[in-house]
N, C-alpha and C positions, 0 to 999 in steps of 0.2 A: 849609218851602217845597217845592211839590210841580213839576216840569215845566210845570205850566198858568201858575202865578207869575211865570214865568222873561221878563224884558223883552226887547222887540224892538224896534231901529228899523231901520225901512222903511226903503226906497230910495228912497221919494218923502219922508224924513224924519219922517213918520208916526212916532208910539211905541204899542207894542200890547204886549199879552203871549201869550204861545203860547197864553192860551183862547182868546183871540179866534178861532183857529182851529182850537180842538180840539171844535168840535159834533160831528164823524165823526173819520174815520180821516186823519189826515195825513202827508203822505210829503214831507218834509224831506232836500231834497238837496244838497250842496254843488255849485254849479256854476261852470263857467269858462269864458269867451267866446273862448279858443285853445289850447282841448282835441281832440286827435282824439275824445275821447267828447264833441265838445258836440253831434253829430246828434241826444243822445239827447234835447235839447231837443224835437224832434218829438213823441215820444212822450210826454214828459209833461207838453206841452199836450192834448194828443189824452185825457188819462186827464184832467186839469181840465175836459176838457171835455162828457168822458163822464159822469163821477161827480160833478158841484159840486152838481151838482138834488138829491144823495143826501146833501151833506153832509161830501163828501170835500174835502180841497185837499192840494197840490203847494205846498209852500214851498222856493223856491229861496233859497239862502244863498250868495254870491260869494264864494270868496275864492281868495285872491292866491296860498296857501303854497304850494302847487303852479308857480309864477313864470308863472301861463295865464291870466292875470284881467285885465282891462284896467285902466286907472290910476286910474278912479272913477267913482263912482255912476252920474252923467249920461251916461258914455259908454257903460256895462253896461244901464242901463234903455234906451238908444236902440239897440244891438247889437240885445237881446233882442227888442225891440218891431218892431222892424225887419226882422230877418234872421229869428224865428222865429215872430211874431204872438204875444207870450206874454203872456198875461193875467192869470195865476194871480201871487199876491204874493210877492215877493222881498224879502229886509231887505239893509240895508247888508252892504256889504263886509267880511268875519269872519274871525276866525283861528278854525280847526278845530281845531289842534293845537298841543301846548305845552303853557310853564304858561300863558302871556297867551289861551289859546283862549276862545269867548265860552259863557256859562254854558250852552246848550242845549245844547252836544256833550259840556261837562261829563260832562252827563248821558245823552246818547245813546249815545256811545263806551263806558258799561260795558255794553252789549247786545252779546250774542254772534250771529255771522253762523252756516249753516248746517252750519258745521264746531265752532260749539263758541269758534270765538276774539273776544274782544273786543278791546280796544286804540285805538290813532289810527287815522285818517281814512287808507287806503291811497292814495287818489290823489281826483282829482275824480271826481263824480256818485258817490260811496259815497248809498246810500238807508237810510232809514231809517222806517219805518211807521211812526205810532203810533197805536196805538191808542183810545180812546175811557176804558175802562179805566187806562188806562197804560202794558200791555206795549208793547216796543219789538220788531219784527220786523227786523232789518238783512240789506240786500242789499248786495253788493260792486260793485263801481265797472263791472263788466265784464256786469252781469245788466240788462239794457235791461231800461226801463220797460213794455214790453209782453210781457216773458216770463209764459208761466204764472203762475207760483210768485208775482210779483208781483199780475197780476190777479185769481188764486185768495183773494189772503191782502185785497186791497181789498174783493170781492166779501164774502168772507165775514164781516168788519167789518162792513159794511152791511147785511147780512140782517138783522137785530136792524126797522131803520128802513125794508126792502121788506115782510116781513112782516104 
C-alpha cells in the first residue's frame, strides 16, 4: 500500500483516497478553528487558489488533539466556509498523533522537516508537501503558507506540468 491507497473521508462525508488528489503537488495541513495560527487559513486559500489550474490542492485535516478544533464536522465545514471562504477539500475530523492517529500522517510524520527531525505533529497547521513522486517536504506549524520556502518548493513541483 502506497500513500495514494490511503482512505479518506470527507467532511461533507464523501470517501476518497489521497489520489484523488495527488495529480500535482498536495499540501496537507492539520488545521484547527481556535488556533492563534488559524489566519494562516488565508493563505492557503489564496495558494488553492493560485495553483488548483496547475494541479495543486490544499488538503485540510481537522483535528481536535491539539483541544483548538471545534466539536464537529458541520460546525468546522461552516467556520471554515464562513469565516475564511475556503474551498479547497477538507476530511473529517483526525487524530494526527498517537497510536489511534489516522493512516496518512502514519505516513507523513516519518518525513523530516528542515532540520533533519521527524516525529508527531508539533502543534496545528504542521504542512506537509507531497509530492507527485512521493517525496514528502514538511514545514513546521510556524512557516505560513506563503513563505518562500513553501512557494519555491510548490513552484518547482509544478514545473514538470508549466513546461
Amino acid at each position: 500500500m502506497t500513500i495514494k491507497d490511503i482512505e479518506l473521508n470527507m467532511i461533507d462525508g464523501a470517501k476518497k483516497t489521497f489520489a484523488d488528489f495527488s495529480n500535482g503537488p498536495v499540501l496537507v495541513v492539520n488545521v484547527a478553528s481556535r488556533c492563534g495560527l488559524t489566519p494562516q487559513y488565508e493563505a492557503l486559500e489564496d495558494l488553492q487558489k493560485k495553483y488548483a489550474s496547475q494541479g495543486f490542492t490544499v488538503l485540510g485535516v481537522p483535528s481536535g488533539q491539539f483541544f483548538q478544533e471545534l466539536s464537529d464536522e458541520k460546525a468546522i465545514s461552516e467556520y471554515c466556509s464562513t469565516t475564511w471562504g475556503i474551498t479547497f477539500p477538507m476530511t473529517e475530523k483526525s487524530k494526527v498523533n498517537g497510536r489511534s492517529r489516522h493512516a496518512l500522517y502514519k505516513e507523513l510524520v516519518k518525513a523530516k522537516d528542515s532540520t533533519g527531525k521527524a516525529g508527531p505533529v508539533m502543534w496545528n497547521f504542521e504542512k506537509f508537501l507531497v509530492l507527485p513522486n512521493g517525496e514528502i517536504k514538511r514545514f513546521r506549524p510556524t512557516t505560513k503558507p506563503d513563505d518562500a520556502v513553501i512557494i519555491d518548493a510548490i513552484e518547482q513541483a509544478l514545473q514538470p506540468a508549466i513546461s
